[in-house]
DOLOPA-465942 format. One record per residue (C-alpha): x, y, z; residue number from 1. Coordinates in nm, 4 decimals. Layout:
N
((X,Y,Z),NUM),
...
//
This chain:
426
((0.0000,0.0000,0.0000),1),
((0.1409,0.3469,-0.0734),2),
((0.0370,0.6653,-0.0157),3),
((-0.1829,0.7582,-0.2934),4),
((-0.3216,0.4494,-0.3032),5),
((-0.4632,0.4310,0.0294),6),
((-0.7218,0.6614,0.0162),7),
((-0.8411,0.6767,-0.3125),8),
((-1.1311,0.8945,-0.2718),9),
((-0.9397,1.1775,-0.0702),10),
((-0.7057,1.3808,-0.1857),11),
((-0.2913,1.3434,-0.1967),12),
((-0.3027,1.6775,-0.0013),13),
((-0.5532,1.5360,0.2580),14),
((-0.3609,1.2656,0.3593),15),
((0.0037,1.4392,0.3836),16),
((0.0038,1.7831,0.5678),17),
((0.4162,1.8847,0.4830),18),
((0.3948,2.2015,0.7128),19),
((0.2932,1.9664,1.0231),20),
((0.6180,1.7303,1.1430),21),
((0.4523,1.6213,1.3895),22),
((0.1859,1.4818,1.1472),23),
((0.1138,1.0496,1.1680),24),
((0.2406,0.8932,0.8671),25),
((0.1444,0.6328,0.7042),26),
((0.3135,0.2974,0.8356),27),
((0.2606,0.1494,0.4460),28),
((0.5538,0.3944,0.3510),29),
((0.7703,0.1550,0.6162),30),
((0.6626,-0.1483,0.4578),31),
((0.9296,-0.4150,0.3972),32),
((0.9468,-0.4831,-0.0060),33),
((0.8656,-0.8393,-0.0596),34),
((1.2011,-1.0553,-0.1628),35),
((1.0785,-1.1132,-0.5233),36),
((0.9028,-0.9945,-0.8024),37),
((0.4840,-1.0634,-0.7549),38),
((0.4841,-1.3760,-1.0525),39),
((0.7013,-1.6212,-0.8080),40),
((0.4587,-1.5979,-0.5970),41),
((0.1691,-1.6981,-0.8342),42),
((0.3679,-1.9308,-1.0392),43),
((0.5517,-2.2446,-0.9359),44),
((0.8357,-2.2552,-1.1563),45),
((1.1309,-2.5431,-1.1496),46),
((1.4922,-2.4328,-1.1531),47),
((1.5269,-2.4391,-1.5261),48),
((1.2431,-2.2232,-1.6319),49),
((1.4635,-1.9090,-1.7024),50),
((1.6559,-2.0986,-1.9365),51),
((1.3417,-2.2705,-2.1021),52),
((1.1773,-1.9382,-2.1475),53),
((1.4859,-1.8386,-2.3561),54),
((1.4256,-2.0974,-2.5922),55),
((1.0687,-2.0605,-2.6135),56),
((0.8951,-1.9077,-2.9196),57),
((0.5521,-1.9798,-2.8889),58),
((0.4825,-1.8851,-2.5281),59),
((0.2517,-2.1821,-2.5081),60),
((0.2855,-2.2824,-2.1083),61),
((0.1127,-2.5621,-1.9333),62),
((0.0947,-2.7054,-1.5237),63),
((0.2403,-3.0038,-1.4557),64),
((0.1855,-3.1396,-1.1182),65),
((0.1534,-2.7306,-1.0180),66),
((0.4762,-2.6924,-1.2015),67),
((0.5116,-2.4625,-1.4714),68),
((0.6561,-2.5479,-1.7835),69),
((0.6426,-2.5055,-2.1569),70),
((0.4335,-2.6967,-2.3784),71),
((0.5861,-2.6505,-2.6884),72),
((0.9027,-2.4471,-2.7340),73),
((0.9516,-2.4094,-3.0941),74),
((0.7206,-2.6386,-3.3392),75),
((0.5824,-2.9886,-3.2327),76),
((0.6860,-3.1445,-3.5045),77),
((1.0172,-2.9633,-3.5239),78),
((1.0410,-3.1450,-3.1888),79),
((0.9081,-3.4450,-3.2437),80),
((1.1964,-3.5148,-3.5689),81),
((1.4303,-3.4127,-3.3387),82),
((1.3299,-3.6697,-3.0991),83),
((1.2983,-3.9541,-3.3166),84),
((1.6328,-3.8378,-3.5558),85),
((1.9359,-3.7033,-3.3577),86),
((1.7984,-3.5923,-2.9948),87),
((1.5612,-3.4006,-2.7542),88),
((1.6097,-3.2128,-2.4222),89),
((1.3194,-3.1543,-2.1673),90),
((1.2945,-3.0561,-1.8300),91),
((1.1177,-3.3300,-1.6384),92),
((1.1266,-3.1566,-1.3018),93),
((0.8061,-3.1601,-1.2178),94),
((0.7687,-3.4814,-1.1720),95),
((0.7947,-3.6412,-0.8241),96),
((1.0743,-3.7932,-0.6521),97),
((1.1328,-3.9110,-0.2921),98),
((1.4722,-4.0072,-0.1038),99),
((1.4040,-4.3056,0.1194),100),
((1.6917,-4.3846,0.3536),101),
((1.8175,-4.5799,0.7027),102),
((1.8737,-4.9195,0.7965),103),
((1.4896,-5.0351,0.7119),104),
((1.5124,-4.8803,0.4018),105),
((1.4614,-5.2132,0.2267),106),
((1.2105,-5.4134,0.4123),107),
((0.9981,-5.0758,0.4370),108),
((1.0056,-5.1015,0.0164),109),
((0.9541,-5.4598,0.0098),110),
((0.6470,-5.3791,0.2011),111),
((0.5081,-5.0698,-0.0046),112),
((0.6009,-5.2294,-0.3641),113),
((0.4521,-5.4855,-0.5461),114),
((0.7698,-5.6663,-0.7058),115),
((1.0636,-5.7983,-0.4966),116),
((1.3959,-5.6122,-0.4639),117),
((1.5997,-5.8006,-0.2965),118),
((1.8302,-5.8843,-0.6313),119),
((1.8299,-5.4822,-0.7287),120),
((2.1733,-5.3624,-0.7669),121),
((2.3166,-5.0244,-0.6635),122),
((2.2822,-4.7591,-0.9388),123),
((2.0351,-4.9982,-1.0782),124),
((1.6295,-4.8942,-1.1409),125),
((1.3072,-5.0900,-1.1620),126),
((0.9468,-4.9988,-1.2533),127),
((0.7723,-5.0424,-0.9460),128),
((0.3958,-5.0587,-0.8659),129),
((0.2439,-4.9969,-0.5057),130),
((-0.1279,-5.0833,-0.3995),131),
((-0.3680,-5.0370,-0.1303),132),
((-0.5011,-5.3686,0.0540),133),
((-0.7960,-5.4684,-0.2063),134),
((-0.5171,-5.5317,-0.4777),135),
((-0.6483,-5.1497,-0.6389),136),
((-0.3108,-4.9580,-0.7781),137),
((-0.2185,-4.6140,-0.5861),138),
((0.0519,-4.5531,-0.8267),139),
((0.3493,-4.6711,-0.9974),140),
((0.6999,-4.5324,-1.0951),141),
((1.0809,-4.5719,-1.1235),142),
((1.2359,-4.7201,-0.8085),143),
((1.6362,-4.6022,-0.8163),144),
((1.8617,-4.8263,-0.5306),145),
((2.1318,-4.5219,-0.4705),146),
((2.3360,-4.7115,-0.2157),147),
((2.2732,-4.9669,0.0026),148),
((2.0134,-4.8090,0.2658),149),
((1.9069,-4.5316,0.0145),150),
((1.6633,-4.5155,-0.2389),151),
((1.4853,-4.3224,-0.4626),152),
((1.1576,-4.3135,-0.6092),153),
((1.0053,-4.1164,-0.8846),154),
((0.6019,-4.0943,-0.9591),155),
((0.3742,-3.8878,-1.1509),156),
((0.1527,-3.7648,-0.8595),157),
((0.2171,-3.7215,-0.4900),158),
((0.2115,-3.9962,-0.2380),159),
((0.4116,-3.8636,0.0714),160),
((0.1383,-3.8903,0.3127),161),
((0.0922,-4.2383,0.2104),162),
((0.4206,-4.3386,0.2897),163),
((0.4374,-4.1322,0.5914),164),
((0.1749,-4.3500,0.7220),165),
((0.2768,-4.6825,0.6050),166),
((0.6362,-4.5817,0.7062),167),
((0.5239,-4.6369,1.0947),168),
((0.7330,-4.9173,1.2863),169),
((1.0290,-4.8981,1.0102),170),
((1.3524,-4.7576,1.0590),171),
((1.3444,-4.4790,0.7742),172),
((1.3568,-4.1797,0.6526),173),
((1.1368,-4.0448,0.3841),174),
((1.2034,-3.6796,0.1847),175),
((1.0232,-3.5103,-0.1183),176),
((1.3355,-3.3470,-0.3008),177),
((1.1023,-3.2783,-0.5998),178),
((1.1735,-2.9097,-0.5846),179),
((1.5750,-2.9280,-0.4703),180),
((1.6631,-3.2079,-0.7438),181),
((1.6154,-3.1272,-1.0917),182),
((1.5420,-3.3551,-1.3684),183),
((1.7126,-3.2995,-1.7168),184),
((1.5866,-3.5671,-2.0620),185),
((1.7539,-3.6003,-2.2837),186),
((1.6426,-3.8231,-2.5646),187),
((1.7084,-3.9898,-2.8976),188),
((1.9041,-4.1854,-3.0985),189),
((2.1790,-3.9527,-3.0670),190),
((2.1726,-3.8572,-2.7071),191),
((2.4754,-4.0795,-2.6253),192),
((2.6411,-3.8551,-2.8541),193),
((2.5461,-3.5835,-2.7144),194),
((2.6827,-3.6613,-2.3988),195),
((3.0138,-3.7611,-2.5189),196),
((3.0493,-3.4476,-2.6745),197),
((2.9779,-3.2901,-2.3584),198),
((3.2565,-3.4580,-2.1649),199),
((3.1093,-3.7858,-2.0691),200),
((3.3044,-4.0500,-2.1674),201),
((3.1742,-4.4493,-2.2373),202),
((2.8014,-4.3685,-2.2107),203),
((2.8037,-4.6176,-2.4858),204),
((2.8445,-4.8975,-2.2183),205),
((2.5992,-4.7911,-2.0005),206),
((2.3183,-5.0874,-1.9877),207),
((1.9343,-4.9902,-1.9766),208),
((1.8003,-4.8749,-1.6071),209),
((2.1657,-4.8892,-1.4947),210),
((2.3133,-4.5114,-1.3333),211),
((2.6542,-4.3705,-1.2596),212),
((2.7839,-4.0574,-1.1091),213),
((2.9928,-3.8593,-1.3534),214),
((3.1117,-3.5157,-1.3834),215),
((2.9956,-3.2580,-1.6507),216),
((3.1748,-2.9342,-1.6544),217),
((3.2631,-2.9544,-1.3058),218),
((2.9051,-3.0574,-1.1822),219),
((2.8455,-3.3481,-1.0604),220),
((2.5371,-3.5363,-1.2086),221),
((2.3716,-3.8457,-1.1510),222),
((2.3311,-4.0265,-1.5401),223),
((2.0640,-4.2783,-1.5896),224),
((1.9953,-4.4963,-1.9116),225),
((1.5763,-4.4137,-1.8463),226),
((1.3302,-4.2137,-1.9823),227),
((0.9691,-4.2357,-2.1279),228),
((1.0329,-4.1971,-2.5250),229),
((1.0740,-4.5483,-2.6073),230),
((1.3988,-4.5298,-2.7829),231),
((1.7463,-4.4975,-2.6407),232),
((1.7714,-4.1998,-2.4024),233),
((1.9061,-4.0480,-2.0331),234),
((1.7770,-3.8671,-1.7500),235),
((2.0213,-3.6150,-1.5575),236),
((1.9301,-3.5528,-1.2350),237),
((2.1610,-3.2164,-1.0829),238),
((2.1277,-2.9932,-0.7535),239),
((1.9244,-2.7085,-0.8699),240),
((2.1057,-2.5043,-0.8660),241),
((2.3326,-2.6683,-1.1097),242),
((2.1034,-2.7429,-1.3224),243),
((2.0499,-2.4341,-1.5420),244),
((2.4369,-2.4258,-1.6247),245),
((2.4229,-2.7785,-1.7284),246),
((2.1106,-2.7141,-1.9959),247),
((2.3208,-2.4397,-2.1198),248),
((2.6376,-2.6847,-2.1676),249),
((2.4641,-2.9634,-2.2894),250),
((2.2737,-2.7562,-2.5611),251),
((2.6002,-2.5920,-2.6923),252),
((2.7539,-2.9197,-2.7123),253),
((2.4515,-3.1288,-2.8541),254),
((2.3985,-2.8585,-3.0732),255),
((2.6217,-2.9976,-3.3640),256),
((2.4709,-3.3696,-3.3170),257),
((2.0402,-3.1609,-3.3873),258),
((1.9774,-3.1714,-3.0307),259),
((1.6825,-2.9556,-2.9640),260),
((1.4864,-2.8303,-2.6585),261),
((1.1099,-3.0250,-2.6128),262),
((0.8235,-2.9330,-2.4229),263),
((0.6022,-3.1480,-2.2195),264),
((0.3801,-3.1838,-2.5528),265),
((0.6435,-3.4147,-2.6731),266),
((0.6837,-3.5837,-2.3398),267),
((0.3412,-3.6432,-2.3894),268),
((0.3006,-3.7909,-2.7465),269),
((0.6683,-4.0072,-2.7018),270),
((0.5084,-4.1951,-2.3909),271),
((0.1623,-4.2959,-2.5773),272),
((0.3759,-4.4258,-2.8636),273),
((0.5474,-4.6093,-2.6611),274),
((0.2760,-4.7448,-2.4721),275),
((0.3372,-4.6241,-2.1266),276),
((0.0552,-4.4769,-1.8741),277),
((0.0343,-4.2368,-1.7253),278),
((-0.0415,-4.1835,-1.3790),279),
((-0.3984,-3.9294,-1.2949),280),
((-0.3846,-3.9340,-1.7078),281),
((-0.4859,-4.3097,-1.7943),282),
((-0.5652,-4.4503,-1.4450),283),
((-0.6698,-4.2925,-1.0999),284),
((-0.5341,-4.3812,-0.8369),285),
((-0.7344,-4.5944,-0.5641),286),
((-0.7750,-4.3507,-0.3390),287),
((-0.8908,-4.0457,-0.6343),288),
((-1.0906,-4.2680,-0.7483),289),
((-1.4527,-4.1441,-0.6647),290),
((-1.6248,-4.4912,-0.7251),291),
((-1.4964,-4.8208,-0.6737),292),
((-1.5145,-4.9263,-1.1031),293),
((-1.3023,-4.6231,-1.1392),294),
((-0.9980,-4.7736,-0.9849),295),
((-0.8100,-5.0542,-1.1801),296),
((-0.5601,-5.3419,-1.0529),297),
((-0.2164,-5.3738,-1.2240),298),
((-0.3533,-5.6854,-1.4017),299),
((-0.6041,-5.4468,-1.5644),300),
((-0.3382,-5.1967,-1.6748),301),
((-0.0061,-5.3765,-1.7723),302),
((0.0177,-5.6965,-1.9713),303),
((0.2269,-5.8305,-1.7215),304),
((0.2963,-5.6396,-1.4403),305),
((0.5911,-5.6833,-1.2075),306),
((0.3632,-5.8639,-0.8891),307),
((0.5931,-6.1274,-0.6799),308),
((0.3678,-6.3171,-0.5372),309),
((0.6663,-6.5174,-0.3521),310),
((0.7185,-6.1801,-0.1689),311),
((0.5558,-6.3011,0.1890),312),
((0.4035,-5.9621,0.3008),313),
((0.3702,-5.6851,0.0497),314),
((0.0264,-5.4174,0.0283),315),
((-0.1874,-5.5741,-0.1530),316),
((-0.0684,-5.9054,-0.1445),317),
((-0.3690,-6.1154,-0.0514),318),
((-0.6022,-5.9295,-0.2719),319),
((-0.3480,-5.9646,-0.5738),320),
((-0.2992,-6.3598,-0.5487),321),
((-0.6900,-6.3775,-0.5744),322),
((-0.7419,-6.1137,-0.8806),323),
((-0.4541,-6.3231,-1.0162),324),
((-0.6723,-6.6065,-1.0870),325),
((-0.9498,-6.4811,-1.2336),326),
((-0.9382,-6.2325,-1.5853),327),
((-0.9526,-5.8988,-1.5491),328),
((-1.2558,-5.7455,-1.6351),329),
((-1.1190,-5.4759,-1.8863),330),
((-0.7655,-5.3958,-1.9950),331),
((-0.5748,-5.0745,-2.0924),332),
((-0.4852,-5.1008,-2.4145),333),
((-0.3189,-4.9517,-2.7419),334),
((-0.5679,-4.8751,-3.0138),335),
((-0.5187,-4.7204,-3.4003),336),
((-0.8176,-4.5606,-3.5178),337),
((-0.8912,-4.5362,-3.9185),338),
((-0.8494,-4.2435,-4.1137),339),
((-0.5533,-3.9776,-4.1410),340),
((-0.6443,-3.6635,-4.0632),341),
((-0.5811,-3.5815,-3.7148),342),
((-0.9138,-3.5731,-3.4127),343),
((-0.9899,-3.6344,-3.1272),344),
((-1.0948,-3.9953,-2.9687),345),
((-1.3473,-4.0259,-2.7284),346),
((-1.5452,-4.3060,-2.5893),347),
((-1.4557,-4.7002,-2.7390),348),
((-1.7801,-4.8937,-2.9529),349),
((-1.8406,-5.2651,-3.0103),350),
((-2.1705,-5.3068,-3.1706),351),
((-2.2348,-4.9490,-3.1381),352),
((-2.2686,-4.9971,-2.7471),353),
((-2.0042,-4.8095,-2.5427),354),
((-1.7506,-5.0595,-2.4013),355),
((-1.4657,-4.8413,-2.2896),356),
((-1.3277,-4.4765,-2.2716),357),
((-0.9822,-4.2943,-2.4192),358),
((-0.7493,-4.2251,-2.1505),359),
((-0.4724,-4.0224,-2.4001),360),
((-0.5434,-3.9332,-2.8016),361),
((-0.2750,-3.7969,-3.0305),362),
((-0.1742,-3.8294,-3.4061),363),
((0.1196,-4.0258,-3.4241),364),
((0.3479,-3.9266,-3.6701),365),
((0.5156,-4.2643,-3.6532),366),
((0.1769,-4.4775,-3.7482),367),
((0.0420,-4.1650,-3.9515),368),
((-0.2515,-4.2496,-3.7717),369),
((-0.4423,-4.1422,-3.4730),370),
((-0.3536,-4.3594,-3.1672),371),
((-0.4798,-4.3982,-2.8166),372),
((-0.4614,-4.5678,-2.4685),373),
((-0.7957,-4.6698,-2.3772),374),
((-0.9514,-4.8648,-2.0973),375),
((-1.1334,-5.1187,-2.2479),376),
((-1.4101,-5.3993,-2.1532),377),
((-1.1787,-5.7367,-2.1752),378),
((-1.4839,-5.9133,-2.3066),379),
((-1.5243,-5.6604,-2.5951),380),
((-1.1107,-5.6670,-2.6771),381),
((-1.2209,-5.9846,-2.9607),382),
((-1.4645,-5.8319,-3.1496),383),
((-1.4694,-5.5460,-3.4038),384),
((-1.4149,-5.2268,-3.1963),385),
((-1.4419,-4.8101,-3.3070),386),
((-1.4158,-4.4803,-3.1410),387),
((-1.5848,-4.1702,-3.1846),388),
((-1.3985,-3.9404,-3.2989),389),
((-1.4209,-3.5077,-3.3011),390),
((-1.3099,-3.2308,-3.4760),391),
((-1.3637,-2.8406,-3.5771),392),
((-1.4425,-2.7600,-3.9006),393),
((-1.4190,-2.3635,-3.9021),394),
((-1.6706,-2.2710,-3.6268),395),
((-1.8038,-2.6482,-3.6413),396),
((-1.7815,-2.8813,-3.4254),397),
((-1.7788,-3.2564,-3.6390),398),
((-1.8002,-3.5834,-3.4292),399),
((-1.7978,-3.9126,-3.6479),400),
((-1.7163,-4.2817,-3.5689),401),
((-1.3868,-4.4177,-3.6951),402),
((-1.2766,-4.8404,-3.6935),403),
((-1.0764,-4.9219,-3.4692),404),
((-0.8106,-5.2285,-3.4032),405),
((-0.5822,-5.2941,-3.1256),406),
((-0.2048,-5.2275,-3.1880),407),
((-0.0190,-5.5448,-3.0325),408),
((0.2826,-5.3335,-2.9554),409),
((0.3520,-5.0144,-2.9195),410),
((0.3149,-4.7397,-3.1884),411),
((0.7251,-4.6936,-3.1601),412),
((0.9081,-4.9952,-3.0220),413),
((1.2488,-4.9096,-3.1017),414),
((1.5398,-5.1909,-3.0419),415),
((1.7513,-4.8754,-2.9426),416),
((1.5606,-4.8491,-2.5732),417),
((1.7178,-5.2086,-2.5042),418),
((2.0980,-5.2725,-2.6418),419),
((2.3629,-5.0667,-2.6136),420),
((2.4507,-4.7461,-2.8743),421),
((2.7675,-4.8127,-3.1166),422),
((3.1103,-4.7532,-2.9645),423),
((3.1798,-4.3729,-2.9365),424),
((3.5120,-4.2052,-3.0434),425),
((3.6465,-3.9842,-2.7189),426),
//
């Protein structure tokens, strides 16, 4: 508050007599400034969206998990031949991660996960899935062992008070470093390149879900051979503060191999070619789910989901061993829709009766076709299925059915996510 906005219906002379010093002033005029500008405190930013915002020329922003971050920097498709070509860099910050640590550190994840970890290596990661006790999924993610009492997960939504909770009578230690540890992708079948033209040297050995420590430009950063696009790729994860500094490096020295900044548009299209869900996206967890039939079991949503049912105690574990038995009653699944011009999918037919619904839509530029992950009625998976499908035309809105078919692997399965790049020269 200042002075002549106080009182805006009296005058500036009314308020302030200059002849009087004996006159009360106006406390707002002694005001501590606030410590930063007004739009940190509306937007939640991670720590590389200064450097982001220089590369963006469309201004197109969008929240992810209350995060901030760009869409699309420069041109989807620009992007998305980047991606597929030479390589892509994101910023995956937003997404969540949690240090678990102390002597229980292992039985408490036994407990909490689904599959069994006792044969996972250091600087080795696993997709993990954690339920409640009906066998309904919570959530699932990447599960990082980071030494031997210390591990990391990472998960599309937030699930602290969870683990809080199912933490009690275990010897641990559980910390959200979402916003202190930021999360760098870079993707592509030249990203191994990339990185050994920044000054990392035998990336080319480094085996899917395996991690190392190395040192770029004097930072040190944790490497990982992970990531979402379904072709060969690495995740950086850096201090924040380092993080910024080590976008700028790894652009300059990518930049001769095509690498190009992405926005979580990309993110977004890469994953549903490749056939992964997503979290809040393409299943709610149990306990968002607002009725029971909205929640799904891992059965229903992987084709074979990492469940050890040798594992003697584990959330879920009783419920599991009995939905194991029986078939689930629908399935998550990849579907290709007819036609070529791009819309939107909807709601899943078989015999014109609805049997399902679209979880994620998006013309793939790798089928040149419209693709989908879709949560459909296992009974109705053997018959002849279609969507519904929208569009504008002008100021028109067009809705139409479109045949359907299942894909019976992913849109882009490329060998490059699974064997090691060719040997690169130092």
């Amino acid at each position: 508050m200042t002075p002549d906005t106080a009182h805006p219906n009296e005058s500036q002379d009314a308020e302030i007599d200059l002849g009087n010093e004996q006159a009360a002033v106006d406390p707002a005029l002694f005001e501590e400034m606030p410590p930063e500008p007004p739009f940190t405190r509306t937007v939640h930013t991670t720590p590389l969206h200064l450097v982001t915002s220089a590369e963006s020329r469309t201004n197109r922003w969008t929240d992810w998990n209350g995060y901030t971050v760009p869409e699309v920097l420069t041109d989807l498709g620009d992007e998305y031949r980047a991606l597929r070509g030479t390589a892509a860099l994101a910023d995956h910050s937003p997404l969540v991660k949690y240090r678990i640590f102390g002597r229980d550190a292992l039985a408490f994840m036994q407990r909490l996960v689904t599959r069994d970890l006792a044969a996972l290596e250091v600087d080795t990661a696993v997709h993990v899935i954690f339920c409640e006790g009906s066998g309904l999924v919570l959530g699932d993610g990447l599960l990082f062992r980071l030494g031997d009492d210390e591990y990391r997960l990472v998960t599309e939504e937030t699930h602290l008070a969870w683990m809080m909770e199912s933490a009690q009578g275990f010897r641990v230690g559980i910390a959200d470093v979402t916003a202190t540890l930021a999360l760098l992708s870079l993707q592509g079948p030249l990203s191994a390149a990339c990185l050994n033209e920044a000054g990392v040297a035998n990336m080319d050995g480094l085996a899917p879900l395996a991690a190392r420590w190395v040192d770029i430009a004097g930072m040190p950063v944790y490497v990982s051979r992970t990531g979402a696009s379904g072709d060969l790729g690495y995740e950086l994860w850096a201090d924040a503060e380092d993080a910024p500094h080590l976008w700028r490096h790894l652009m300059d020295k990518g930049a001769p191999h095509g690498l190009r900044p992405a926005g979580f548009a990309l993110r977004e299209l890469a994953r549903l070619e490749a056939g992964f869900p997503r979290g809040g996206k393409d299943y709610l967890s149990a306990f968002a789910a607002v009725a029971s039939g909205d929640a799904s079991t891992p059965f229903e949503l992987w084709r074979s989901p990492p469940v050890a049912f040798g594992k003697t105690v584990f959330n879920g574990g009783r419920a599991l061993r009995a939905l194991a038995s029986a078939p689930p009653r629908r399935r998550l699944v990849a579907l290709v829709a007819d036609g070529l011009e791009p819309v939107s999918l909807s709601s899943v037919l078989s015999g014109g009766r609805m049997v399902g619904s679209v979880t994620t839509s998006a013309f793939s530029p790798a089928r040149g076709a419209n693709i989908a992950l879709a949560l459909v009625e296992a009974v109705a998976l053997n018959g002849e299925l279609a969507v519904t499908a929208s569009r504008h035309e002008g100021l028109a809105f067009r809705e139409t059915v479109l045949g359907a078919r299942v894909l019976p692997e992913p849109a882009w399965n490329s060998a490059r996510s699974l064997v090691l790049p060719a040997p690169l020269r130092p």
